[in-house]
C-alpha positions as CSV (number, residue, x, y, z in Angstrom):
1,X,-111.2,24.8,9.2
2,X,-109.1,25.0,11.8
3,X,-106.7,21.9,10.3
4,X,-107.0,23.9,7.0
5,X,-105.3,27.2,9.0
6,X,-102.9,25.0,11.1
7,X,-101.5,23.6,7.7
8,X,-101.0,27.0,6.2
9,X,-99.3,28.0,8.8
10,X,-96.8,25.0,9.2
11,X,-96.7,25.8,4.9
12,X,-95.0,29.3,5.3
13,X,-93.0,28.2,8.4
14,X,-91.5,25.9,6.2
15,X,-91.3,28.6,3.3
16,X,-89.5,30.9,6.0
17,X,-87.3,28.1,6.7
18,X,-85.9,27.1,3.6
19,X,-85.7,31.1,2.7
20,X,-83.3,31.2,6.1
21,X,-82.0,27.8,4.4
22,X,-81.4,29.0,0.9
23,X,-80.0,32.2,2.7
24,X,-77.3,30.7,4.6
25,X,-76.3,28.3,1.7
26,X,-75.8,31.4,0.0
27,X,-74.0,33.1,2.9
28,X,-71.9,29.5,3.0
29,X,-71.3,29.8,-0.9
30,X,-70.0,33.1,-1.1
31,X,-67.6,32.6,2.1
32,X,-66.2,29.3,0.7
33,X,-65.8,31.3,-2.7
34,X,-64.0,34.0,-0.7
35,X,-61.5,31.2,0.8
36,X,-60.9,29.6,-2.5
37,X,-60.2,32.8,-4.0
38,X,-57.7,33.8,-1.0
39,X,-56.7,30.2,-0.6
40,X,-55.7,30.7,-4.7
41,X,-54.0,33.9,-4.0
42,X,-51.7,32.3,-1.1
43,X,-51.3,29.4,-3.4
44,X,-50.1,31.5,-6.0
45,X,-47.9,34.1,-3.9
46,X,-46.3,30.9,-2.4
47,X,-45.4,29.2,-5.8
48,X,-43.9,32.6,-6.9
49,X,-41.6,32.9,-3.5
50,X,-40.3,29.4,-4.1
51,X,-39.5,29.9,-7.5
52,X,-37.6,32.9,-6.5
53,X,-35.8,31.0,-3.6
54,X,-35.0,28.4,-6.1
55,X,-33.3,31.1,-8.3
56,X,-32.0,32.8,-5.4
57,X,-30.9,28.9,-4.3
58,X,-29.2,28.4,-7.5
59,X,-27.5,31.8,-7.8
60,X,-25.9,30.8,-4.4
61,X,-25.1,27.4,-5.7
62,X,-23.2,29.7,-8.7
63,X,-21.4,31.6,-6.2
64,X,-20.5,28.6,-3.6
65,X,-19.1,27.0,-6.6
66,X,-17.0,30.1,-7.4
67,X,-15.3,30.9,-4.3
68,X,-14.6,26.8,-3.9
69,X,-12.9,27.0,-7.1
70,X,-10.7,30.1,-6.4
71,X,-10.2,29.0,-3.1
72,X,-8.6,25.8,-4.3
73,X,-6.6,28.1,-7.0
74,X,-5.7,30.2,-3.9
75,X,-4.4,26.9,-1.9
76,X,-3.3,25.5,-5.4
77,X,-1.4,28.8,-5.6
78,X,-0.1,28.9,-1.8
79,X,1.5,25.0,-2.2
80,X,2.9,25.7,-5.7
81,X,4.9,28.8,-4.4
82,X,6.0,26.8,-1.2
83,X,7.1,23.7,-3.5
84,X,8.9,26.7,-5.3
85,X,10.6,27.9,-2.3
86,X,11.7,24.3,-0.8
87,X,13.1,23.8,-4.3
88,X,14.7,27.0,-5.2
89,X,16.7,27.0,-1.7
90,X,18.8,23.8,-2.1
91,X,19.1,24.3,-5.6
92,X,20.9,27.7,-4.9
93,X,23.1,26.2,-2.4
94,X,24.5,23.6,-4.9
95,X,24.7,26.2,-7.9
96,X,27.0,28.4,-5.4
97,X,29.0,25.4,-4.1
98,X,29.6,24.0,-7.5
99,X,30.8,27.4,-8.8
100,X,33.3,27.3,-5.4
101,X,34.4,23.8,-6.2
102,X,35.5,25.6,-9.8
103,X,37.2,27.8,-8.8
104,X,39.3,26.7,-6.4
105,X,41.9,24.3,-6.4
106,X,42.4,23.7,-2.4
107,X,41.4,19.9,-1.6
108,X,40.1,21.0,1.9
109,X,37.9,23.9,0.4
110,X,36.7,20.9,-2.7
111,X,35.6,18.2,0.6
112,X,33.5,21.0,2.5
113,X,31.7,22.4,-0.4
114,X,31.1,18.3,-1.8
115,X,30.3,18.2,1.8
116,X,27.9,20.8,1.6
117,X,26.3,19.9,-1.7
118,X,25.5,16.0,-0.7
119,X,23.7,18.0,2.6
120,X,21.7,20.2,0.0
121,X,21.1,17.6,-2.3
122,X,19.4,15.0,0.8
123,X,17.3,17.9,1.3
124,X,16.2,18.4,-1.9
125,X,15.6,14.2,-2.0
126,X,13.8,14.4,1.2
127,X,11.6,17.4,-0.3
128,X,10.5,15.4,-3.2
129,X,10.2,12.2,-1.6
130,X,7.6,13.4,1.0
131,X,5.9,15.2,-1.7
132,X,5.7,12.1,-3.4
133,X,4.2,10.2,-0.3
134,X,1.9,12.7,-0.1
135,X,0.1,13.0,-3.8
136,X,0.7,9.7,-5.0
137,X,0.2,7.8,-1.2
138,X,-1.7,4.2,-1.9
139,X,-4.9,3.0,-0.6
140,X,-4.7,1.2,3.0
141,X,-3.9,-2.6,2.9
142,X,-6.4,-3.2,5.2
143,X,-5.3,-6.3,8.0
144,X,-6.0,-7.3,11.0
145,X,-3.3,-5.2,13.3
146,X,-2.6,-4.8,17.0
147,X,-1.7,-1.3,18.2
148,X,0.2,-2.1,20.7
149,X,2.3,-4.4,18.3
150,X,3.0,-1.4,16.4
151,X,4.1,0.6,18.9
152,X,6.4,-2.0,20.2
153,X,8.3,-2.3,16.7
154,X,8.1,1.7,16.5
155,X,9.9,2.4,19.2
156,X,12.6,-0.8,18.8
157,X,12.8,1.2,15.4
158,X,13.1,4.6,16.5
159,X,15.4,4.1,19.7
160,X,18.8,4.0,17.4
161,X,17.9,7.4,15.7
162,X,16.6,9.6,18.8
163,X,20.0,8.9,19.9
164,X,21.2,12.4,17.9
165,X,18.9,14.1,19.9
166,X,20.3,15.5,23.5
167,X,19.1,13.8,26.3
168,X,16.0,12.7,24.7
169,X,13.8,10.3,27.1
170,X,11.3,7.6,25.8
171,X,8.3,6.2,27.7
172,X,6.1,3.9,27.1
173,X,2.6,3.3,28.4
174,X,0.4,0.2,27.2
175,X,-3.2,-0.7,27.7
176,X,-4.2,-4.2,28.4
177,X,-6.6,-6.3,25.6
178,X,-7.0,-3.6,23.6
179,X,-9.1,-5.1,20.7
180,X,-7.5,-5.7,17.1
181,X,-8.3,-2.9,14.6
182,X,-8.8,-3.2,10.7
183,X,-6.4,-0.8,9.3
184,X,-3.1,-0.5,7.3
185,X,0.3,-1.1,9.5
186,X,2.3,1.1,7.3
187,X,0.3,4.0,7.6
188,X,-0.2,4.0,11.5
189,X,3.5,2.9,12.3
190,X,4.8,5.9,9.6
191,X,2.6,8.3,11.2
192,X,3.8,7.6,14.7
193,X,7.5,7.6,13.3
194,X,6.6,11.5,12.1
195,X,4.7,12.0,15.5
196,X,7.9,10.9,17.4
197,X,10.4,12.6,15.4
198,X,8.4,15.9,15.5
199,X,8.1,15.4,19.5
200,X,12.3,15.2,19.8
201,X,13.1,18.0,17.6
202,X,10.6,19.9,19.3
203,X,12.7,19.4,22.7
204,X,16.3,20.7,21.7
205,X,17.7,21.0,25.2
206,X,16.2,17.4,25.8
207,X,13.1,16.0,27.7
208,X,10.3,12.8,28.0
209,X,8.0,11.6,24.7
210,X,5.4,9.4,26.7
211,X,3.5,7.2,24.0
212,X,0.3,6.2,25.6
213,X,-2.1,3.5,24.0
214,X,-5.9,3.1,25.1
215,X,-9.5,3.3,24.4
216,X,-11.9,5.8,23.6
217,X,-15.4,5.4,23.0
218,X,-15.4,3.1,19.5
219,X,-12.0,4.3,19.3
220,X,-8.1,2.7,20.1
221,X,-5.7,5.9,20.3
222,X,-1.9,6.4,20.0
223,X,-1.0,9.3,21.8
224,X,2.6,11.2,21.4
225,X,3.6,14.0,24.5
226,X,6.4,15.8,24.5
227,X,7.5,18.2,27.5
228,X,8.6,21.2,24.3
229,X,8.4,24.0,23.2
230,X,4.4,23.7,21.9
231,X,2.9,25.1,19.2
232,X,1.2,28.8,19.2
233,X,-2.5,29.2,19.4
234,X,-2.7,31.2,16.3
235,X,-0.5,28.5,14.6
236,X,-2.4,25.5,15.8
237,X,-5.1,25.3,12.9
238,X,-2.7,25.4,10.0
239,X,-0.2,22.9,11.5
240,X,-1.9,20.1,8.5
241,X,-1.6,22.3,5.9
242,X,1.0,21.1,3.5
243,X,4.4,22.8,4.0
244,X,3.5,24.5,7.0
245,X,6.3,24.7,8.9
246,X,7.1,26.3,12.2
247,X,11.2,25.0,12.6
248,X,14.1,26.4,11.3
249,X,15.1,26.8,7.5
250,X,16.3,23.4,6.8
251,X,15.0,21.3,9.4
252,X,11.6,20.5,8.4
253,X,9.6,20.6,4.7
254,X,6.5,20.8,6.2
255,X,4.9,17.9,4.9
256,X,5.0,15.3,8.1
257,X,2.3,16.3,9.6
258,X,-0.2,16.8,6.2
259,X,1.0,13.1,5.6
260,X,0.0,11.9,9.0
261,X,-3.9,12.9,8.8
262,X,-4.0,11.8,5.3
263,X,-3.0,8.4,6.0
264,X,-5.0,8.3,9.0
265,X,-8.3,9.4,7.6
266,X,-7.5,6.9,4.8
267,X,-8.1,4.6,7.7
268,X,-11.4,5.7,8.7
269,X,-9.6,7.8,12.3
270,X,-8.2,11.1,12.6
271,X,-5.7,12.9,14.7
272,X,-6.4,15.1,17.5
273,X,-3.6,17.8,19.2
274,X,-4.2,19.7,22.5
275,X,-0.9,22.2,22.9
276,X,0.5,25.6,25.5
277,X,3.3,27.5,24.0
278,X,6.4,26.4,26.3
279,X,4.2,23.4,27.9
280,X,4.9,20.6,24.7
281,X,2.2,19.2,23.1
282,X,0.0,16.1,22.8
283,X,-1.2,14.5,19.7
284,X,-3.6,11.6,19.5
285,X,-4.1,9.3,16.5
286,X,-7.1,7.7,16.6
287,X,-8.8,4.5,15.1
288,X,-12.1,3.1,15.2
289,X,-12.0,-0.5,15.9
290,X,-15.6,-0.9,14.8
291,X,-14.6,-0.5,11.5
292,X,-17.8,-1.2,9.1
C-alpha cells in the first residue's frame, strides 16, 4: 500500500513537472516567436535604409559627376580665354606695326617696327610651342639616369644664357653615391632648365640660385633656391595651373611651371615649393629611385 501511494505521488510530481515543462516551452516559444518577428522587422527596416542610401548614394554619384563636368567646362573655359588672351596680344602688336610699316616711308621707322614685329612674332612662337609641349608631351623614355649627371650638363647648358641676367650667381651642391633612378633625361633636365630660368628672372636686381642634389626617404631630389622676390601665399596653390602667371605682360606665358609637374609625375615624382614673399623660393623635384 504504501509503494502503491509513493508511486502516485512520484506520478503527479512528474505530471507537475512536465506541466512547468510544457509551460516554459511555451513561454520559450512565444519569446523566440517575439525575436523572430522583431528580428524580421529590424531585418526589414534595415534593407529599406540601404536601399534608400543606395539611392541617396547614386543621386550623389549624379551630382559628383555634374559638378566634375562643369568644373572641367569651368577650367576648360578659364584656359581657352587665357590661350585667347596670350594670342590676341601679339597678334595686335603685329596688326598695328604692319599698318605703321604702310604707312610710312622712313627706313628707321620700317627697322624698329620689323624690329618690333619679329619680338611679337617669338612671343607668339614661344606661346604655341609651350602649349604644344604641354598637350601633346610624349611618354617618358624610361633609362637608367644619374641626377647628378644631369645637373652637371644643366648647368654647363644654362651658364651662357643666365649671363643676360644682372649679377646672377650659380651654385652648386652635389651629394655623394646618390643611386641611379629609372626616369626620362629630357623631362627632368627641361624641368630644371624652367626651374632655373624662373629662379633668375625672379631676381632682377641679381642674387644666388643654389641647386642642391640629395636623398629623401625612397626619394633623390633636385632642389632650385633663389634669394627673390617669392611668390604670395594666396598665389602659391595656383602657381601649376596652366597660364598662371605672376611676371610682367610679356615675360612669361604661364605654362613652365604646368609643364614641369606634368613631366615629373609622368615619371612617377612630383615637385614640392616652400616660399616668403621677399625671401625667394625653393622648389624641389623629386624622384623615386625605387621605381616599381
Amino acid at each position: 500500500m504504501e509503494n502503491h501511494e509513493k508511486l502516485e505521488k512520484r506520478i503527479k510530481d512528474l505530471e507537475i513537472e512536465l506541466e512547468d515543462n510544457k509551460s516554459l516551452a511555451d513561454t520559450r516559444r512565444r519569446l523566440l516567436e517575439a525575436n523572430i518577428k522583431e528580428l524580421n522587422e529590424v531585418y526589414d527596416a534595415l534593407s529599406n535604409k540601404f536601399e534608400e542610401l543606395k539611392e541617396r548614394n547614386e543621386r550623389l554619384k549624379k551630382i559628383e559627376n555634374e559638378l566634375i563636368r562643369a568644373n572641367r567646362l569651368s577650367s576648360l573655359g578659364e584656359l581657352a580665354g587665357s590661350i585667347a588672351h596670350e594670342i590676341k596680344n601679339p597678334l595686335i602688336s603685329i596688326q598695328g606695326f604692319a599698318k605703321r610699316i604702310q604707312k610710312t616711308k622712313d627706313m628707321d621707322k620700317i627697322e624698329k617696327y620689323s624690329r618690333f614685329i619679329d619680338k611679337e612674332a617669338g612671343r607668339l612662337s614661344d606661346v604655341l610651342s609651350r602649349l604644344l609641349d604641354f598637350s601633346r608631351m610624349h611618354g617618358p623614355r624610361i633609362e637608367d639616369v644619374s641626377i647628378n649627371e644631369v645637373v652637371d650638363d644643366t648647368v654647363l647648358f644654362m651658364e651662357h644664357h643666365l649671363t643676360r641676367f644682372k649679377n646672377v650667381e650659380l651654385r652648386v651642391f652635389k651629394a655623394d653615391d646618390l643611386p641611379i633612378i629609372r626616369a626620362d633625361r629630357l623631362h627632368i633636365q627641361q624641368s630644371l632648365v624652367n626651374l632655373i630660368m624662373n629662379a633668375a628672372q625672379a631676381m632682377p636686381e641679381g642674387g644666388t640660385i643654389e641647386i642642391t642634389t640629395g636623398m629623401d626617404d625612397n626619394n633623390i631630389f633636385i632642389s632650385v633656391k633663389d634669394t627673390g622676390m617669392g611668390i604670395k601665399k594666396e598665389n602659391l596653390d595656383r602657381i601649376f595651373e596652366p597660364f598662371f602667371t605672376t611676371k610682367e605682360k610679356g615675360e612669361g606665358t604661364g605654362l613652365g611651371l604646368s609643364l614641369c609637374r606634368k613631366l615629373i609625375e609622368a615619371n612617377k615624382g612630383r615637385i614640392e615649393v616652400e616660399s616668403e614673399e621677399g625671401q625667394g623660393s625653393t622648389f624641389r623635384i623629386l624622384i623615386p629611385y625605387k621605381n616599381n
